[in-house]
ROSE-4610 file (N, C-alpha, C; in Angstrom, 1 decimal, always signed):
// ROSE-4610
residu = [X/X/X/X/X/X/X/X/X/X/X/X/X/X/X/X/X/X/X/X/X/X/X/X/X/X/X/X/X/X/X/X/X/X/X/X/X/X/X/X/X/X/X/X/X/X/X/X/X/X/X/X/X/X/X/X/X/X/X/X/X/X/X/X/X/X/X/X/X/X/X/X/X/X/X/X/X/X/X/X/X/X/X/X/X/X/X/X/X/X/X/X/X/X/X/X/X/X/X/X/X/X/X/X/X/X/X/X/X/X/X/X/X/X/X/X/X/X/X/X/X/X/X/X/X/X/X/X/X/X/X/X/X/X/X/X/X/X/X/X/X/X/X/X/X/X/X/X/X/X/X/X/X/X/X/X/X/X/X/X/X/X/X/X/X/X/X/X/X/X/X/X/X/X/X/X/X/X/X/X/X/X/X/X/X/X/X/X/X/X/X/X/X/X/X/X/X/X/X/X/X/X/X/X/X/X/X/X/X/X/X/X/X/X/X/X/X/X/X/X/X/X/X/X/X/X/X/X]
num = [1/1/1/2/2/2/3/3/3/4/4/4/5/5/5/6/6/6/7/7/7/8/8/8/9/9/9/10/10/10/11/11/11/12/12/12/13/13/13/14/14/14/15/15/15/16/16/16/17/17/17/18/18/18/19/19/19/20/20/20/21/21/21/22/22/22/23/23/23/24/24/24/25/25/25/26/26/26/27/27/27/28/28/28/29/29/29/30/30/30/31/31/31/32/32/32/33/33/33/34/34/34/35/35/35/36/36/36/37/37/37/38/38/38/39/39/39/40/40/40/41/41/41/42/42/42/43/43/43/44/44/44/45/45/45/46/46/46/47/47/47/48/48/48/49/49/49/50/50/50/51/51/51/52/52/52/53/53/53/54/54/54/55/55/55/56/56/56/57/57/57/58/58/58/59/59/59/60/60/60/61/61/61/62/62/62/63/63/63/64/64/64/65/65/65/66/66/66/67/67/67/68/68/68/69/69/69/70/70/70/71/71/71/72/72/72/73/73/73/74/74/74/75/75/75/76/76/76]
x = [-25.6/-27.1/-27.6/-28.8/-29.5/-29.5/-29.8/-30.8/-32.0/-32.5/-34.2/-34.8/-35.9/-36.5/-36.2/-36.1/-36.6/-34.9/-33.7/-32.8/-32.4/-32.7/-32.5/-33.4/-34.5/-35.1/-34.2/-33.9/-33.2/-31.6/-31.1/-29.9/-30.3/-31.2/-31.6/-31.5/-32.5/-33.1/-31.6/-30.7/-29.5/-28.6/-28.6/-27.6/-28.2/-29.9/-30.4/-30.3/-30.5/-29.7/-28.6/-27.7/-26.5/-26.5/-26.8/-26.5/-27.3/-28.2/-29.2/-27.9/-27.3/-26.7/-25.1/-24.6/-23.5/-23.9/-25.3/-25.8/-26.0/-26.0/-26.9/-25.3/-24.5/-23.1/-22.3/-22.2/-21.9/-22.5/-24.2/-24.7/-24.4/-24.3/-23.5/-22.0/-21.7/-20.0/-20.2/-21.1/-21.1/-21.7/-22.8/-23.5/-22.4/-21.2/-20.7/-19.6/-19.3/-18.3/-18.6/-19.7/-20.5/-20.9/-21.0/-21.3/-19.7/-18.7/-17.6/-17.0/-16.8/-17.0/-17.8/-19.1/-19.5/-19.2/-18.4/-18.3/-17.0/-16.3/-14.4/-15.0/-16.0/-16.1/-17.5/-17.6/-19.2/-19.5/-18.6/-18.6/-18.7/-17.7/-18.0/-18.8/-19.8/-21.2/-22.4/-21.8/-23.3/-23.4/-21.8/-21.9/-22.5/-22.0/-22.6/-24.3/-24.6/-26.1/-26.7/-25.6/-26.9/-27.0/-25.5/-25.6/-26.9/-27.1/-28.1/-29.2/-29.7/-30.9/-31.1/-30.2/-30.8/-31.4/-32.8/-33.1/-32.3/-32.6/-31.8/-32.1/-31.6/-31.8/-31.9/-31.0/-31.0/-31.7/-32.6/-34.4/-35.2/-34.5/-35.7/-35.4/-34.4/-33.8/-32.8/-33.8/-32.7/-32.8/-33.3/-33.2/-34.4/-35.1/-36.4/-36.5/-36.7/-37.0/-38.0/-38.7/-39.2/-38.4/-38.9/-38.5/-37.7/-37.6/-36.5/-35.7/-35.4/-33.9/-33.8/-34.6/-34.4/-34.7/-35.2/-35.0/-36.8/-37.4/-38.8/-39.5/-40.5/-41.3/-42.7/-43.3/-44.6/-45.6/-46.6/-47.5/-48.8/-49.4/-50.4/-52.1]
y = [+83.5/+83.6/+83.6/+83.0/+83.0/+84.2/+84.6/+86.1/+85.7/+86.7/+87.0/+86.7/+86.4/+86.7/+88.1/+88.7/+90.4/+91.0/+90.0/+90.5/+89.7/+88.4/+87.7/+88.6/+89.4/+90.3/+91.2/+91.7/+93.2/+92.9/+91.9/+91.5/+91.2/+90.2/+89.8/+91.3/+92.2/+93.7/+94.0/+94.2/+95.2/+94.4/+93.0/+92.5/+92.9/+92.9/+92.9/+94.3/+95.3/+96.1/+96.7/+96.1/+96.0/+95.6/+94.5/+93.7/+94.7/+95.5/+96.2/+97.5/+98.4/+99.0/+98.9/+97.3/+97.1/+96.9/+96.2/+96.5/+97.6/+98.6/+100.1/+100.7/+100.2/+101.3/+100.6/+99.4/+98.7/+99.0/+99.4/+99.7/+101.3/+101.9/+103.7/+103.5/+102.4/+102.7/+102.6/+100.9/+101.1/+102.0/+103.1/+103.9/+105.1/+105.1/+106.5/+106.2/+104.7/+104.5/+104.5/+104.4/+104.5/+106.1/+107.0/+108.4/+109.0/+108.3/+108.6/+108.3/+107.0/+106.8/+107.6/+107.7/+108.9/+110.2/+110.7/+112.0/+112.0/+111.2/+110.8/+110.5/+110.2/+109.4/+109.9/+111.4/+111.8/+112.2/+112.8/+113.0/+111.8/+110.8/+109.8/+109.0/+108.7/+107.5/+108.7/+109.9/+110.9/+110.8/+110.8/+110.6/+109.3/+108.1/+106.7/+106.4/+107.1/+107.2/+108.2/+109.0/+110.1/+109.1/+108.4/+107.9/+106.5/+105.8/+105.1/+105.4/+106.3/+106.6/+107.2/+107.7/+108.0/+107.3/+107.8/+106.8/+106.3/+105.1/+105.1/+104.9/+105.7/+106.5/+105.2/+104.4/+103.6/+102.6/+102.0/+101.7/+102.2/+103.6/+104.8/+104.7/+104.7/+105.1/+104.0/+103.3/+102.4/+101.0/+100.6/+99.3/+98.8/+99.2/+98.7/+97.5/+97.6/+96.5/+97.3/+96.2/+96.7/+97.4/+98.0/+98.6/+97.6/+96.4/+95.4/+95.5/+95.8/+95.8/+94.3/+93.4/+92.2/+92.4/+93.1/+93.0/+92.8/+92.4/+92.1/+93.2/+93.0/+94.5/+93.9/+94.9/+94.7/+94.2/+93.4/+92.9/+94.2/+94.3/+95.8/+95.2]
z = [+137.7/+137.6/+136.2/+135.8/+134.3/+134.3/+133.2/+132.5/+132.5/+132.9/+132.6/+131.0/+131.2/+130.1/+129.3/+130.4/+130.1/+129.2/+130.2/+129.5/+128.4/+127.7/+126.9/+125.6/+126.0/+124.7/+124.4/+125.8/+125.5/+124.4/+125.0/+124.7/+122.7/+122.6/+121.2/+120.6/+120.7/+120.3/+120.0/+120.8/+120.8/+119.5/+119.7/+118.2/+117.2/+117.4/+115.9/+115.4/+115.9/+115.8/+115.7/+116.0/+115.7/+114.4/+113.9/+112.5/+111.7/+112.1/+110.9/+110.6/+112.0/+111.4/+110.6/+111.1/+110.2/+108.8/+108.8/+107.0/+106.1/+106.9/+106.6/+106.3/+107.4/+107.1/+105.6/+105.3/+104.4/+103.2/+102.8/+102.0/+101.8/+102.9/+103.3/+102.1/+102.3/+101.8/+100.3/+100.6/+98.4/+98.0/+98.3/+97.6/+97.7/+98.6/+98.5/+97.6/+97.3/+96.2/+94.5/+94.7/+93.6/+93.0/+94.1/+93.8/+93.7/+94.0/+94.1/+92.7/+92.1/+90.7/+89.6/+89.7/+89.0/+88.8/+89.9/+90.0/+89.2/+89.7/+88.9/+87.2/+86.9/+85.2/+84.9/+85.6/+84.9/+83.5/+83.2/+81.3/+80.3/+80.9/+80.1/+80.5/+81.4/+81.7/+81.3/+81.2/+80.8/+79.1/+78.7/+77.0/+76.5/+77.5/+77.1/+77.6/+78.8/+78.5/+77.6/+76.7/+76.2/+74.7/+74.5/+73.2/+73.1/+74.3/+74.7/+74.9/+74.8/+74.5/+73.7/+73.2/+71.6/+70.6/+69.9/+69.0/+67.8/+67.7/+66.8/+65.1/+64.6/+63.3/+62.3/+62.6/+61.2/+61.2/+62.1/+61.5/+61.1/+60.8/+60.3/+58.7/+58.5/+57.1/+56.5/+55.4/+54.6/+54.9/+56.1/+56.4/+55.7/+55.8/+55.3/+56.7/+57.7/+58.6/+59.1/+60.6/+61.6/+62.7/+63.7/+65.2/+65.6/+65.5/+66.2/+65.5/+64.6/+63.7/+62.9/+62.8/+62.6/+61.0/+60.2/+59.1/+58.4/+59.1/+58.1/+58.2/+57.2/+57.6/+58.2/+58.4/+59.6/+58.5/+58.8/+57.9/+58.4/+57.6/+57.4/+57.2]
């Protein structure tokens, strides 16, 4: 016997769902491999973002350049 309309929705609804939560558990795994990495290498990605945002000093002093580091100075 066919399926109904009624059960050809129901049937669609349930894969799509399906496929949303194999997406969700897959994005579950990289985020907890990624919080898993950090935790194993937190000293060193905390030392390499602290050194990255640090200003950096030597456009301040001696270059005589601009904020790009390119070397010219700002017209006034």
């Amino acid at each position: 016997m066919a399926k109904s309309t009624i059960e050809k929705k129901i049937d669609s609804k349930v894969k799509s769902i399906q496929n949303h939560i194999k997406k969700l558990q897959d994005d579950l795994m990289h985020w907890q491999k990624i919080a898993s990495d950090y935790e194993t290498n937190r000293e060193t990605i905390e030392s390499i973002l602290s050194v990255h945002n640090a200003p950096d000093l030597a456009d301040d002093k001696g270059s005589g350049g601009d904020k790009t580091g390119n070397g010219r100075k700002r017209k006034r």
